[in-house]
C-alpha positions, 0 to 999 in steps of 0.5 A, spaced: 473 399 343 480 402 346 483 395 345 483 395 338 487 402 338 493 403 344 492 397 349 498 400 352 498 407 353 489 408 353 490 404 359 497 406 362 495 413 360 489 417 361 491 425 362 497 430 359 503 435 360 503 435 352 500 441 351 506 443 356 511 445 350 519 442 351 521 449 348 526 448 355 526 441 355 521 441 359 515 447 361 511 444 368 505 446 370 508 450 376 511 454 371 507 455 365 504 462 364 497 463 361 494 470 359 486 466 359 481 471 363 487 476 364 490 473 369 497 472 367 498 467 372 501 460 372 497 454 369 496 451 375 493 458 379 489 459 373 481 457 375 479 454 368 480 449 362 485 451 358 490 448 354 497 450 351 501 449 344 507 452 344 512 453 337 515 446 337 507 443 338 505 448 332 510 448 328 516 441 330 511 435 332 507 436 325 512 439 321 511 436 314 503 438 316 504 446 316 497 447 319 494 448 325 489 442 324 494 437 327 496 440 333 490 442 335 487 435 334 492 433 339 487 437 345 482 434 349 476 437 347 478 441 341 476 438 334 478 442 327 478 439 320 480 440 313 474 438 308 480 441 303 486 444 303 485 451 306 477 450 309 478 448 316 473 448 321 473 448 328 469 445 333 471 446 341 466 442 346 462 440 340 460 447 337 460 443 330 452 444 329 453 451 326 459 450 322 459 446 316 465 450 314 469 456 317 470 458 325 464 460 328 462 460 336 469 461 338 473 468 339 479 468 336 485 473 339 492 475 336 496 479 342 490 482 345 487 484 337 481 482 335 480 477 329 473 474 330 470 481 326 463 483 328 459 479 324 461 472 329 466 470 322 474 468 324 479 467 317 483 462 321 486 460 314 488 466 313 494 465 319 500 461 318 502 456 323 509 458 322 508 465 323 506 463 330 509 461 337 504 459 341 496 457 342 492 458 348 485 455 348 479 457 353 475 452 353 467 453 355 463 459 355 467 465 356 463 470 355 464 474 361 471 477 359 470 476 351 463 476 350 459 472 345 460 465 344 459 458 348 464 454 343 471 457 346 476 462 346 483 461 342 489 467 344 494 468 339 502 469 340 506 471 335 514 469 335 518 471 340 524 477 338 530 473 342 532 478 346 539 483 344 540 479 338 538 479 331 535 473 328 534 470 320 531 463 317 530 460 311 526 454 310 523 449 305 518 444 305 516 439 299 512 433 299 506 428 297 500 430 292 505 436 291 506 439 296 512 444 296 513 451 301 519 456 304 519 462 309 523 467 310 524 470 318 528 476 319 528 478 326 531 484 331 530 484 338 536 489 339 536 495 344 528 497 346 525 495 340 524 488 338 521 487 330 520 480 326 518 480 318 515 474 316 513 471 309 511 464 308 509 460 301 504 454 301 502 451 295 499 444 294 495 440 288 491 436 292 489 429 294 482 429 290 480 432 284 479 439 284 483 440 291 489 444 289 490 450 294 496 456 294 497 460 299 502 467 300 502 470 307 507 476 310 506 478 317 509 483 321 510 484 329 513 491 332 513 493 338 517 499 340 519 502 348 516 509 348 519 510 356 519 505 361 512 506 363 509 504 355 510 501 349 506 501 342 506 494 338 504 493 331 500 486 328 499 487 321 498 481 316 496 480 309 494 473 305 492 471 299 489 464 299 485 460 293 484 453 295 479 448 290 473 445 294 471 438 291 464 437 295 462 432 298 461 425 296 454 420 298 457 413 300 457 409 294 461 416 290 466 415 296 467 407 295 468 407 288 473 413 288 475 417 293 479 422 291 474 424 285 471 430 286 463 431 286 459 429 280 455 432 276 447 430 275 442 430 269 440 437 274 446 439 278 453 440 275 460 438 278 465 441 282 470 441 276 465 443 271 464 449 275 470 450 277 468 451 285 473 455 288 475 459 294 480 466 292 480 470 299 485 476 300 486 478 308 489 483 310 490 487 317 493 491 321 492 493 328 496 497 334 496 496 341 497 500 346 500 499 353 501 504 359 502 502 366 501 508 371 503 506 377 506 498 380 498 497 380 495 500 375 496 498 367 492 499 361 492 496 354 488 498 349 488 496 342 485 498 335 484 495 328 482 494 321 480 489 316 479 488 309 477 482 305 476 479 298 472 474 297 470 470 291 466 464 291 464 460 284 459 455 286 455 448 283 449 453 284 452 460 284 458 465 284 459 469 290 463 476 290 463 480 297 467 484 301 468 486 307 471 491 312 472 491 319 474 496 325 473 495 333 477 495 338 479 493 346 480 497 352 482 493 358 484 496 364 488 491 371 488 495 378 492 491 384 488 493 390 492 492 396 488 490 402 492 486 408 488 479 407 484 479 401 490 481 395 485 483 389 486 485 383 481 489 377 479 488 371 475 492 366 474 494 360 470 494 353 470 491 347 467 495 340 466 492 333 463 494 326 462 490 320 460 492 313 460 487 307 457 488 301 455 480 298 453 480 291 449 473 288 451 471 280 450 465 276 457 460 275 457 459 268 464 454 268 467 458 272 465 465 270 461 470 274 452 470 269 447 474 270 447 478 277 442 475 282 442 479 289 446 484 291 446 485 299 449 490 304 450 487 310 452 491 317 454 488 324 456 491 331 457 488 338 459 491 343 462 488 349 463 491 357 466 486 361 469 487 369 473 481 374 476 480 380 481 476 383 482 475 390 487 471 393 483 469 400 485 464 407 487 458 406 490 456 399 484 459 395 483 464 389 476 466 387 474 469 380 468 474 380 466 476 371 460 480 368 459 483 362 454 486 358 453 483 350 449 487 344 448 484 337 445 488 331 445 487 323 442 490 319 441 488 311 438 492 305 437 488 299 438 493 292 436 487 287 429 488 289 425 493 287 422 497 291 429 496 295 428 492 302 431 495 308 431 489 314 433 490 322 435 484 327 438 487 333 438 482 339 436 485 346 443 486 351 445 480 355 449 480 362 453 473 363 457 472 370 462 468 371 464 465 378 471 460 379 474 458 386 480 454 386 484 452 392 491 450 391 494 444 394 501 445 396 506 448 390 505 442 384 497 442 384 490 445 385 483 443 384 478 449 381 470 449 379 468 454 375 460 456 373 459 460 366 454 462 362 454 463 354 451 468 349 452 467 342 448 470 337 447 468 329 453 470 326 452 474 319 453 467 315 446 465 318 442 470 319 444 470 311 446 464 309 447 461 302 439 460 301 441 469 301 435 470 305 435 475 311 433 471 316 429 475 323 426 470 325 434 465 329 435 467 336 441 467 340 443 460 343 444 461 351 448 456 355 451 455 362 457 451 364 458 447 370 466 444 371 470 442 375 478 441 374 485 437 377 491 439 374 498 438 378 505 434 379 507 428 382 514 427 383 517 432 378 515 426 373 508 426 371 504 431 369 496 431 370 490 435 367 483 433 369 476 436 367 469 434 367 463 439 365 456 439 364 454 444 358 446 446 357 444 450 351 438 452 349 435 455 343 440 451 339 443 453 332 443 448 327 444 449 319 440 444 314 440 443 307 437 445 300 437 440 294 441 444 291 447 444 297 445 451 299 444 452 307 439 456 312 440 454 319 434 454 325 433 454 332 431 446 333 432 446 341 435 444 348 442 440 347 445 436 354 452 435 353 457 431 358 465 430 358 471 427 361 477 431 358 484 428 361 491 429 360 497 426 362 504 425 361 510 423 363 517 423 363 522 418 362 528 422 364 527 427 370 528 435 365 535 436 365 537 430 368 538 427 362 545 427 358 545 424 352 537 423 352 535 430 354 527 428 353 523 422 353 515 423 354 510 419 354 503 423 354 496 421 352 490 425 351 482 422 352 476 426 350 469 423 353 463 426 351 455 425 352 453 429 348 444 428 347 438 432 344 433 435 348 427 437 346 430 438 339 427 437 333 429 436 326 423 438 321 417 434 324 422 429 327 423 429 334 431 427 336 431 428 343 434 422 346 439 422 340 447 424 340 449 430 338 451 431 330 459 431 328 461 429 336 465 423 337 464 420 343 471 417 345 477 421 342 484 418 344 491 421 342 497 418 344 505 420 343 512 419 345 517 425 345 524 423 344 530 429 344 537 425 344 544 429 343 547 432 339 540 433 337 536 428 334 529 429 335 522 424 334 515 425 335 510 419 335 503 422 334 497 416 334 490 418 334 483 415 335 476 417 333 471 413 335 464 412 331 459 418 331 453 421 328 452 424 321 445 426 321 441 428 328 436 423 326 442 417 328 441 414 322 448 415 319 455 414 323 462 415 321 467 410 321 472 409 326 479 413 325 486 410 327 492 416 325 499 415 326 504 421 324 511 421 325 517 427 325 524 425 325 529 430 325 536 433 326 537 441 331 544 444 333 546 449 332 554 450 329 556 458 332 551 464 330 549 457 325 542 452 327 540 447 322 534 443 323 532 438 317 526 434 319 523 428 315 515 426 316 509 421 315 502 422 315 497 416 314 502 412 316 497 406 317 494 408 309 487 410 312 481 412 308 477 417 312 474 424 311 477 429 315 471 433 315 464 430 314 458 434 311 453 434 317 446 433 316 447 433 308 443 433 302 443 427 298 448 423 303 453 427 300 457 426 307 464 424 306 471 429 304 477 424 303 483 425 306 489 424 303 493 417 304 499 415 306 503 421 305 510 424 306 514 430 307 521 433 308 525 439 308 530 444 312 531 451 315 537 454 316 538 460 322 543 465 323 544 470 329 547 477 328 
């Protein structure tokens, strides 16, 4: 099976430092710093599976690809899809069961702000890649520190405000199936403020039939020096998205012609006759407080609200729904100074609120018919949580977390009469955590870590698009056993190892109607194994190289045993099957080449081995070989910088879907991705 894909770095390579960006050449692991689990220590002191991507990942190594679908495929156990420009799903360690789109099971968080809302929702599209610096991805259960979810954490930064110095850039982009954008980045780090204004344009006519998308997004960051002890920074972003939905195709549609949108039936009208769509408009502000009382004692609290404009024509029905977000974060850091056992505490807690007003019409090609529902939905959860950190004899560090979980919803349906009122409020769970990690010299460690996972429905399951207020789902429950090695052999090759065995119960599983509408179910245990390694090694020892700066070859494997355990799917009992949507081998592989004065190449190669479409096994996808190249040119002439970049995506011209429809009515499984395709432009920076 591996044969058939990278023969020499499937077998030479097996483990990586690609997720180590080559921002200063080269970042190692003794000096990488990462904010998981509050600990802002080196990767290699860190107790836990979790995986960088720096600007030059985001936003260089796919840079005809403006989104974060690529880079983040690049990671051993993450997967996320794109069914159509603009609908992306994300799935760590396996978490696709509960998304057929969107991203659900995973916290998302923007410097310490919340942007997964109350209801267990994240606008990921709402983001643009280029208004980012930098990718944290927490693997696993991490409930302890950010409450429910047993998929992952992701943790957000912005770009970073050279520091004493102001900064401005204009950039453009154009390619295949019309693609064009451009952005605009003013930036001012002068004196004790730093400030960065960004506006990015992204439009696209598509692969398929019906699949155009537009995308406009502006993004502000500031923070501001009170006095020595604080400073207070503002996030705030506004995007308006609409992107066209194709729909799925069964198999005989996507042979005969990939790229049409879905068909209309004697009973079910198409994609094009009804002009299915998504028109989204997200904005956002938070603040962020942080006041250090003393050397040892810090506090970071932050705030926010969130507003959005959603509208969804349907093959079925038109959606209307607005939503509106508050909450905040408080989180609290004391170093307690003991001669023997250094401790440092943390605690804190975190408190959201959703309120969403969803309203059902009749689509009539694309116009809003006759009112079907009219919904309020409410949502709160609250989250405290407390660690430890103590550094104790002999090269060990162990972390101690708990916390404490609360879900509610509420749901009052006007169109009834009499009008109907509904509660689902979930009893408060506890979720420790406990990681030891022993240190190996000063270029390696080995941690193990157990974790327990709580995820509650989120609000697009307790009322999905059946539009029934569903009482009766349950939370998911899990627990995570893990173990890891990370470190570095001879200031050369970099390596990063993890096995776990995940548990979960009461798993949350979505099924279709005939119509393609969705409701999801408790339908039991699932047992899931995984092997994720990463390696890379340098050809050219970091800033040794005078002529070739970087050379890097690295090399990411995912391995999954993912099974149903006691699970059933209607009358069927699939227990012993694998696991829907997961692939059970993923290989990435690259080389990374910098030659002055300042050419620069990345190789991206992936493989997706064969997985299930159905739980029953019935149906599997095809195997996937992508091969991605960027070229460019970087350097800078005085205060001036240039970078001019070409790219190719599909270069091996594959047909495959991105995105698979789990478990679809009607076989209607396959979302074409786009072909061979190519892309170019150029960004011009200057300093003052």
């Amino acid at each position: 099976m591996l044969k058939a894909t990278f023969p020499f770095f499937a077998l030479l390579l097996s483990v990586t430092g690609h997720a180590q960006t080559l921002e200063t050449d080269t970042l190692r692991l003794n000096e990488v710093t990462v904010r998981a689990f509050e600990s802002n220590r080196r990767l290699l002191e860190t107790a836990a599976p979790v995986n960088l991507l720096g600007r030059r990942d985001l936003q260089q190594r796919f840079a005809g690809t403006p989104t974060l679908v690529p880079a983040m495929n690049t990671l051993p156990g993450v997967r996320m899809e794109e069914r159509s420009p603009g609908s992306y799903r994300l799935s760590i360690r396996g978490s696709s069961l509960r998304s057929p789109f969107g991203v659900r099971n995973v916290k998302v968080y923007w410097n310490d702000l919340p942007l997964t809302d109350a209801g267990g929702n994240t606008y990921l599209n709402a983001i643009d890649i280029r208004s980012l610096g930098r990718v944290e991805v927490i693997k696993g259960p991490a409930g302890s520190l950010y409450g429910a979810g047993t998929g992952g954490t992701l943790l957000l930064s912005g770009l970073n405000v050279p520091a004493g110095a102001g900064r401005a850039e204009v950039g453009t982009l154009a390619g295949s199936y019309g693609l064009f954008g451009h952005q605009w980045t003013v930036q001012s780090g002068k004196g004790n403020n730093a400030l960065s204004l960004n506006y990015n344009h992204l439009q696209s006519d598509g692969y398929r039939q019906n699949s155009s998308a537009v995308h406009d997004n502006l993004n502000l960051m500031a923070t501001f020096r009170v006095s020595p002890d604080q400073s207070i920074s503002v996030l705030g972003f506004y995007s308006d998205l609409n992107y066209r939905t194709p729909g799925g195709l069964n198999e005989a549609q996507y042979r005969a012609d990939p790229r049409q949108a879905r068909p209309s039936t004697r009973t079910v009208p198409g994609s094009v006759d009804q002009q299915a769509g998504i028109y989204q408009k997200t904005g956002y502000l938070g603040v962020s407080h942080l006041y250090r009382f003393s050397q040892r004692v810090q506090n970071t609290t932050v705030l926010y609200g969130s507003l959005v404009d959603f509208a969804n024509p349907f093959i079925t029905n038109y959606e209307k729904r607005a939503d509106q977000g508050v909450g905040g974060r408080t989180t609290t850091q004391v170093q307690l100074l003991t001669e023997r056992l250094p401790t440092v505490l943390t605690f804190g807690a975190e408190w959201q609120h959703n309120f969403t007003i969803t309203r059902n019409y009749g689509n009539r090609r694309g116009v809003l018919d006759t009112l079907q529902t009219d919904d309020e939905l409410k949502a709160t959860q609250s989250v405290l949580f407390a660690q430890t950190e103590t550094d104790l004899p002999l090269g060990f560090r162990l972390t101690l977390g708990l916390s404490r979980n609360e879900v509610a919803y509420g749901f009052t349906r006007f169109s009834t009469v009499p009008v109907r009122t509904q509660t689902r409020a979930f009893e408060p769970v506890w979720l420790p955590r406990v990681a030891l990690l022993k240190k190996i010299g000063e270029t390696m460690s080995v941690f193990g870590s157990l974790s327990t996972g709580y995820s509650a429905p989120t609000v697009a399951e307790i009322r999905p698009s059946e539009r029934t207020f569903n009482t009766t789902l349950q939370a998911e429950r899990g627990v995570n056993a893990e173990i890891g090695l990370r470190g570095r052999i001879l200031d050369r090759l970099q390596f990063d190892v993890a096995a776990y065995r995940f548990a979960l119960r009461e798993s949350i599983t979505r099924r279709t109607t005939e119509d393609g509408s969705e409701f999801f179910v408790n339908a039991g245990r699932t047992e899931q194994l995984g092997l994720e390694t990463q390696l890379a090694f340098d050809l050219v020892r970091p800033g040794e190289g005078r002529v070739l700066r970087v050379a890097r070859l690295w090399n990411n494997l995912t391995l999954n045993n993912y099974r149903f355990r006691d699970f059933r799917q209607g009358a069927a009992d699939v227990s012993g099957n694998r696991i829907t949507g997961v692939a059970p081998t993923v290989v990435v592989s690259g080389l990374d080449l910098e030659i002055q004065p300042g050419f620069y190449a990345h190789v991206t190669q992936q493989f997706i081995d064969r997985f299930p479409l159905t739980d029953a096994n019935t149906v599997q996808s095809e195997v996937a070989r992508l091969l991605n190249a960027t070229v460019g040119f970087r350097r800078a002439f005085g205060a001036f910088t240039v970078d001019a970049f070409a790219s190719g995506d599909n270069l091996l011209d594959q047909t495959y879907s991105l995105g698979y429809d789990l478990n679809a009515f009607g076989g209607r499984y396959y979302n074409a991705s786009a072909r061979r395709n190519f892309s170019g432009g150029v960004r011009l920076g200057v300093r003052f």
